[in-house]
C-alpha positions as CSV (number, residue, x, y, z in Angstrom):
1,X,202.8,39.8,122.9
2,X,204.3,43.3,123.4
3,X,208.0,43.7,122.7
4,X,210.1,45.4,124.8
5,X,214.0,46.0,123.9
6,X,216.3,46.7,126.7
7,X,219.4,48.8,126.5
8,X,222.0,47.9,129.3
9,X,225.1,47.5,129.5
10,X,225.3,46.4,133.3
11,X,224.4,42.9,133.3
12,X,223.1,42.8,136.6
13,X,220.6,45.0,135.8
14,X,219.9,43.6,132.7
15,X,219.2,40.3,134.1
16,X,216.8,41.8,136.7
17,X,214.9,43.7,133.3
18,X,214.4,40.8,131.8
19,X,213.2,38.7,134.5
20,X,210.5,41.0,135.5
21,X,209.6,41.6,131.6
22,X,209.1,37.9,131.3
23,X,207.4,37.5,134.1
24,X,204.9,39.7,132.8
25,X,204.4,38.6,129.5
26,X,206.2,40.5,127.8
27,X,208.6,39.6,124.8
28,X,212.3,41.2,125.8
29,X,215.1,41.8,123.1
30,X,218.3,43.0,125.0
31,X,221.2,44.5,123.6
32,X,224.8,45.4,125.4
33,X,225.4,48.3,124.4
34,X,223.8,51.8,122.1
35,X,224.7,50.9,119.1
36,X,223.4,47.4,118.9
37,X,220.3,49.0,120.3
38,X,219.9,51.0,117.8
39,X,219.9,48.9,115.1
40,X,217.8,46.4,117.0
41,X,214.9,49.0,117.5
42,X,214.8,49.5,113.9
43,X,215.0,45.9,113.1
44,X,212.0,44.9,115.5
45,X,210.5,48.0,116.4
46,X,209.6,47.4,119.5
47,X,206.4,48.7,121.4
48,X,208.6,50.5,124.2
49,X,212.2,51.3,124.6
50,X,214.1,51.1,128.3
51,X,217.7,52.5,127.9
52,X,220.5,52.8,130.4
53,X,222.0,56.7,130.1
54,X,226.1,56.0,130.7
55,X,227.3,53.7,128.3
56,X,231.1,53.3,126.8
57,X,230.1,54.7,122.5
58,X,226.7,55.7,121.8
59,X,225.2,56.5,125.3
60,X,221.5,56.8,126.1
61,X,221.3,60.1,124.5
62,X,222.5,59.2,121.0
63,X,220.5,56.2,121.2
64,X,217.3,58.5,121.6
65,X,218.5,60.9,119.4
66,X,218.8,58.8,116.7
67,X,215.7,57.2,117.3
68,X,213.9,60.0,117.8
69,X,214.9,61.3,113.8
70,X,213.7,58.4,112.4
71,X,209.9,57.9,111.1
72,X,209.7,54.6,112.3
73,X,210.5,55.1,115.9
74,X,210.0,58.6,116.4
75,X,206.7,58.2,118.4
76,X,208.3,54.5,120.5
77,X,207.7,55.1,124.2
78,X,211.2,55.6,125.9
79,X,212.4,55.0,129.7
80,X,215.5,56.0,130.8
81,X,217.2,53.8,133.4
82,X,219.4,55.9,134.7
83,X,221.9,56.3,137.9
84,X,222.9,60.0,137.3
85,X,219.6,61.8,137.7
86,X,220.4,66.0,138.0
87,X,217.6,68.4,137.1
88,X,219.9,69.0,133.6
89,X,220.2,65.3,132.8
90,X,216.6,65.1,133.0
91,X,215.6,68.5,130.9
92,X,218.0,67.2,128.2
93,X,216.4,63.8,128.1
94,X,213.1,65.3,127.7
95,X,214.2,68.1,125.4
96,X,215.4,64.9,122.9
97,X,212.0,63.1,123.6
98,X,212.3,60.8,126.5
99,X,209.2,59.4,128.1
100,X,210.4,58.8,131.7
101,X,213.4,58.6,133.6
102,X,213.8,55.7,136.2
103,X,216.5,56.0,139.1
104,X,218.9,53.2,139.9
105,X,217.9,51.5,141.6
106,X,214.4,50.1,141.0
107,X,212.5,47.8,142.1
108,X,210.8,45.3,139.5
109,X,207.2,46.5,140.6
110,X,208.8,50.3,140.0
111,X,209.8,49.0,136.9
112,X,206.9,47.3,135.8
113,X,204.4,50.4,136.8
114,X,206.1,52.3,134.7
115,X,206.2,50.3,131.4
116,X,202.7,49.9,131.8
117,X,201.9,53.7,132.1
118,X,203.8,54.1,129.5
119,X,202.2,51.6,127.2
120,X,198.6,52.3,128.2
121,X,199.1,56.2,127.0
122,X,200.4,55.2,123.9
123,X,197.2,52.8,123.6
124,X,195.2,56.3,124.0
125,X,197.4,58.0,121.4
126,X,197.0,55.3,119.4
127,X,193.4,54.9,119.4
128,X,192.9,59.1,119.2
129,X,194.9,59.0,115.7
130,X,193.3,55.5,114.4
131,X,189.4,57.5,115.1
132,X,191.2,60.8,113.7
133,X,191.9,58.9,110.6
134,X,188.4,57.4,110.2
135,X,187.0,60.4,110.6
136,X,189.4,62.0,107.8
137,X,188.7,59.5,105.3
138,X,184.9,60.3,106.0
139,X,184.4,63.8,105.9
140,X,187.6,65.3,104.2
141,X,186.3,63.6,100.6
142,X,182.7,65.1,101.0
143,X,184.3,68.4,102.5
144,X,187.3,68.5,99.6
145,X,184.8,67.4,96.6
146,X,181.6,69.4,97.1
147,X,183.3,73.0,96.3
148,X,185.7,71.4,94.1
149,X,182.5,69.7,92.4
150,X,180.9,73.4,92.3
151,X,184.1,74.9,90.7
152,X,184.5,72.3,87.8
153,X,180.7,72.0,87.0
154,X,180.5,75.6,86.1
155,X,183.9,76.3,85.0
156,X,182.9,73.4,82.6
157,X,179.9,75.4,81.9
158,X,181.4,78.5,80.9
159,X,184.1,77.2,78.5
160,X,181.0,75.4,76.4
161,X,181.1,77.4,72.7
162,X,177.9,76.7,71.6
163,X,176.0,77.5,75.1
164,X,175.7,81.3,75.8
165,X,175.2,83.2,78.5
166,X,173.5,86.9,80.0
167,X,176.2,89.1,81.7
168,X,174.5,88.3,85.0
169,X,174.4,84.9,84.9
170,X,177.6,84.9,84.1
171,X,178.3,86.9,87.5
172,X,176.2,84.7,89.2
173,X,178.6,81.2,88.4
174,X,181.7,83.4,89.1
175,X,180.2,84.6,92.3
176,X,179.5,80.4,92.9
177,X,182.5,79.9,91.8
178,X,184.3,82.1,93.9
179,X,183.2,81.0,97.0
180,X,183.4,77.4,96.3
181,X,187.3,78.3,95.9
182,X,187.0,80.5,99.3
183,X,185.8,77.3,101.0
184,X,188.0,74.9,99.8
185,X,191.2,77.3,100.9
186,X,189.9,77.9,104.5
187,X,189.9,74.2,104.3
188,X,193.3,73.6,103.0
189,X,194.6,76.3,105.2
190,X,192.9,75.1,108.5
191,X,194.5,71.2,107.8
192,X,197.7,72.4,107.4
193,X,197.7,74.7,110.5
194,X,196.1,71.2,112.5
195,X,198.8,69.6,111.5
196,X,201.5,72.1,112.5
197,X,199.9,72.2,115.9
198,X,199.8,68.9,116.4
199,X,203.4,68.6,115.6
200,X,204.2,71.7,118.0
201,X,202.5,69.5,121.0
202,X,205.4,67.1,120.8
203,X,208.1,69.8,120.6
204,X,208.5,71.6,123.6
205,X,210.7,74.3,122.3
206,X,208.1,75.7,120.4
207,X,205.5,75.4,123.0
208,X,207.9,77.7,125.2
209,X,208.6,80.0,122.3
210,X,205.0,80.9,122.5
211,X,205.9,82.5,125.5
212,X,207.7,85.3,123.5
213,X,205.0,86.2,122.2
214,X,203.9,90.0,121.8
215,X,201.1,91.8,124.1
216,X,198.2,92.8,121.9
217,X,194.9,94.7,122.8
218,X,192.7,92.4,121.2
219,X,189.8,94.9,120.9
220,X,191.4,96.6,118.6
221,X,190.6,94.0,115.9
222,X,188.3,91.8,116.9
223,X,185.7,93.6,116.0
224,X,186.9,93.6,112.1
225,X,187.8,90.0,112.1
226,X,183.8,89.1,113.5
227,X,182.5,91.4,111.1
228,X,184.1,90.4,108.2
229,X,182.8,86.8,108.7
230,X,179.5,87.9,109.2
231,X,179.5,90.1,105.6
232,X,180.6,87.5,104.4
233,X,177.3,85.7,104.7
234,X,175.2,88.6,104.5
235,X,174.5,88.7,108.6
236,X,176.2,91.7,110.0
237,X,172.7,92.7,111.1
238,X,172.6,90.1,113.3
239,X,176.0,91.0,115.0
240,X,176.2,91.9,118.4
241,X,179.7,93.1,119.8
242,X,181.0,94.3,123.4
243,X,184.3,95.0,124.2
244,X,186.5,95.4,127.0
245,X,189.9,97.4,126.9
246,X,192.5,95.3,128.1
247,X,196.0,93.7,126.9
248,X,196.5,89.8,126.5
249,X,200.1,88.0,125.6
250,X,199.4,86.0,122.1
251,X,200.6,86.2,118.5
252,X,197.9,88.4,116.6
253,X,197.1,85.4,114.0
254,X,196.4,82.9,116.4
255,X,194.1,85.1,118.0
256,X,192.5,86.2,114.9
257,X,192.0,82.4,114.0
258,X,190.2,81.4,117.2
259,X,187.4,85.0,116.4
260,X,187.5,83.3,113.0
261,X,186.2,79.8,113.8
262,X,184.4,80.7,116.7
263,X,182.1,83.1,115.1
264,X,181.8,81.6,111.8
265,X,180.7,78.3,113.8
266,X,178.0,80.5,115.3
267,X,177.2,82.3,111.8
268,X,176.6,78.5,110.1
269,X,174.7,76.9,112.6
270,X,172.3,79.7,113.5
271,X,169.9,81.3,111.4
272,X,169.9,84.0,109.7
273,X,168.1,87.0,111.4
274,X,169.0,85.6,115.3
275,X,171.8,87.4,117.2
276,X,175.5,86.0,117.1
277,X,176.9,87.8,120.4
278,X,181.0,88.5,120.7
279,X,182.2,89.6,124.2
280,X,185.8,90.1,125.4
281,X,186.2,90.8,129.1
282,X,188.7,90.2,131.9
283,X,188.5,89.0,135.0
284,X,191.9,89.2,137.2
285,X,194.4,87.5,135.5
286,X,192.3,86.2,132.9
287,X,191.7,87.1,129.1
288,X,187.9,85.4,128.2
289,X,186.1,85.4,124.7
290,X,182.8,84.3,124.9
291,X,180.6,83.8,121.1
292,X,177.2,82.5,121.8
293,X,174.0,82.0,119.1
294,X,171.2,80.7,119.4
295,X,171.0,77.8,117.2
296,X,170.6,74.1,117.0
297,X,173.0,73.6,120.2
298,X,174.8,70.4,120.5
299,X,174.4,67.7,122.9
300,X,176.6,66.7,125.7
301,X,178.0,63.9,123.9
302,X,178.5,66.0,120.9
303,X,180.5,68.5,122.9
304,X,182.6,65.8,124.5
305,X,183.9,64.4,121.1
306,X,184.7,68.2,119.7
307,X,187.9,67.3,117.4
308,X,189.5,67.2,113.7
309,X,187.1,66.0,111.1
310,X,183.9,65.2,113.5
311,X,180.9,66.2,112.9
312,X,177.1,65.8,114.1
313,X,173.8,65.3,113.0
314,X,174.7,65.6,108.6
315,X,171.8,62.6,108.7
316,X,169.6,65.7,110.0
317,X,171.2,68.9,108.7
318,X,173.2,69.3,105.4
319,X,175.8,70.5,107.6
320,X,179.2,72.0,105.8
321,X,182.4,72.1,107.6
322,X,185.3,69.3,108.6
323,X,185.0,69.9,112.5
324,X,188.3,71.2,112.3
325,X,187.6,75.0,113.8
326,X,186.6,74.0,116.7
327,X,189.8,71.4,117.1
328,X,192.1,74.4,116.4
329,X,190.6,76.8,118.8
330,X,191.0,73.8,121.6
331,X,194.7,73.3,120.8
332,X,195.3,76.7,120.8
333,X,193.9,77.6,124.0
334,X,195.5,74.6,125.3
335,X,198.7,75.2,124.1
336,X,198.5,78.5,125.7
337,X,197.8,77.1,128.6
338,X,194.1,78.0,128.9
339,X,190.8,76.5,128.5
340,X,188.4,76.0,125.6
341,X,184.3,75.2,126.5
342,X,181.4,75.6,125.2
343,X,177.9,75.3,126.7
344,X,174.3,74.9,124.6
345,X,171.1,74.3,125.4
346,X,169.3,72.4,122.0
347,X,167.7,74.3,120.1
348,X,168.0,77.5,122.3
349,X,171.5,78.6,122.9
350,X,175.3,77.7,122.8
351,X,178.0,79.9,124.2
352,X,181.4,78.9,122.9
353,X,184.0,80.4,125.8
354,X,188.5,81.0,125.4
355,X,189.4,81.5,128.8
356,X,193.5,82.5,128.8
357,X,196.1,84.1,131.0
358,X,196.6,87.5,130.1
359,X,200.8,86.9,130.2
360,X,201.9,83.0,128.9
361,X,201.9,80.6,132.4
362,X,205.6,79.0,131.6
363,X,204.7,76.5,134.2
364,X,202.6,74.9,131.7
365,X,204.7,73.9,129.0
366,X,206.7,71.2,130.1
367,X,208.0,68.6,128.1
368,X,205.2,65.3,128.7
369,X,202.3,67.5,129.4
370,X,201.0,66.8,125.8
371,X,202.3,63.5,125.3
């Protein structure tokens, strides 16, 4: 039974709440007043939170601050029930984390509706971190141990007295060894930026911040950034480039990360001696990267499930890589407000496109669009 604690100091309203929770099924705790609230929602932690806003002490919006700044009910679904319901009362109870706001008065079908919107999308969150962390605990110890495997084998190796070796086999296990470190910092690197972009999705002043950010002429450095990944496997040969001049509204880095992933995705699942194409154009108000190959492809299913730590056909292909490129170059488009895609045909072709507005769309950041 799902629990649902009630903040309300009216006691009409309170007795309406819980006579249309109960009637539903669900398990009420109610408390009078913020401060018993409070200490009630970290005593039972309840599945959803519904919270008058005007009340004598702690009112609604200490109550969700101070929720809100604890671990354990940082994430709880929260409605306000609220009377007073200005365009600023509701930008400040978003800006602290609220869920929804609900106008006095309401009906108990209003009421209901909206607990169980509520509760279903936190079923989807849910159920989006539960496969994330499956998927972590299968492919970050394979993706974590085989370079770090590679760098202790040989280091091991080389520290033995009584084995010897030439000068250029010597190179050749540094060289090994090298890379294996290379690959298990793009790794390291690449988790921690997932995880700080995940965390921006829930902050909404730092999704607007990304407004600020500076106009760049992309070509200027794209071309270095896809080249550099393919020397780095030997392939610039197979590197085909076309640029457009144009101006785009991102921080450098971020761009430089999606080229990164993109074309190293097409570099590793390609072979070598086959084209890897990078194009930048623009089309009206729009900024589009397009890196296509033509490789293995992936399915339609395959496609559809494109996030952290999934990956496809390692029964098939001894296939390197933790799936999450491809997840940061989808939150970063998205949190741009743009579009990530990618098309493929198996075994012939797969075009990987960034579609984004050339200047930051404000309109798209508010505060429950990534909830």
């Amino acid at each position: 039974m799902q629990k649902i604690l009630v903040i309300e100091d009216t006691p009409p309203v309170l007795d309406l709440v819980l006579s249309a929770l109960q009637s539903e099924g669900f398990n009420a705790i109610e408390a009078e007043d913020g401060r018993i609230g409070v200490q009630l929602a970290f005593e039972h932690l309840p599945d959803l939170i519904l919270c008058d806003v005007l009340m004598p002490g702690l009112d609604g919006y200490g109550v969700l601050n101070e929720l809100r700044a604890d671990a354990t009910t940082a994430a709880t679904p929260f409605i306000f029930l609220a009377a007073k319901t200005g365009k600023e009362d509701i930008r400040r109870g978003m800006e602290l984390g609220a869920d929804d706001y609900l106008t006095k008065p309401f009906t108990a079908r209003e009421l209901i509706s909206a607990i169980k919107v509520r509760l279903e999308r936190q079923a989807i969150i849910s159920k989006k971190f539960e496969d994330l962390r499956c998927n972590i605990s299968y492919a970050l110890p394979h993706e974590l141990r085989t370079p770090l495997n590679g760098i202790m084998g040989l280091s091991q190796l080389l520290s033995e007295p009584e084995i010897s070796f030439g000068r250029d086999q010597i190179t050749e296990m540094g060289q090994v060894i090298y890379g294996s470190s290379l690959r298990l910092e793009h790794l390291i690197e690449n988790y921690l930026l997932y995880a700080d972009l995940e965390l921006m999705r829930a902050q909404p002043k730092k999704i607007r911040s990304l407004a600020e950010a500076p106009i760049i002429q992309p070509g200027t450095f794209i071309p270095d950034v896809a080249q550099t990944k393919a020397k780095q496997v030997g392939r610039e040969t197979d590197l085909v480039l076309e640029m457009a001049d144009g101006t785009v509204q991102m921080t450098p880095n971020y761009l430089k990360k999606i080229v990164e992933e993109l074309v190293d995705n097409a570099l590793k699942f390609s072979e070598a001696g086959t084209h890897v194409f990078v194009s930048m154009s623009f089309r009206d108000d729009d900024f589009i990267l397009r890196v296509a190959d033509n490789g293995r492809g992936m399915t339609a299913e395959q496609i559809a499930n494109v996030g952290a730590f999934m990956q496809f056909g390692r029964e098939l292909h001894e296939q390197q890589g933790s799936g999450l490129g491809l997840a940061i170059v989808r939150r970063l488009a998205e949190l741009h407000g743009g579009q990530f895609s990618i098309e493929s045909v198996a075994n012939q072709e797969t075009v990987a496109q960034v579609k984004l507005k050339r200047n930051v769309p404000l309109r798209h950041f508010s505060p429950t669009l990534y909830v």
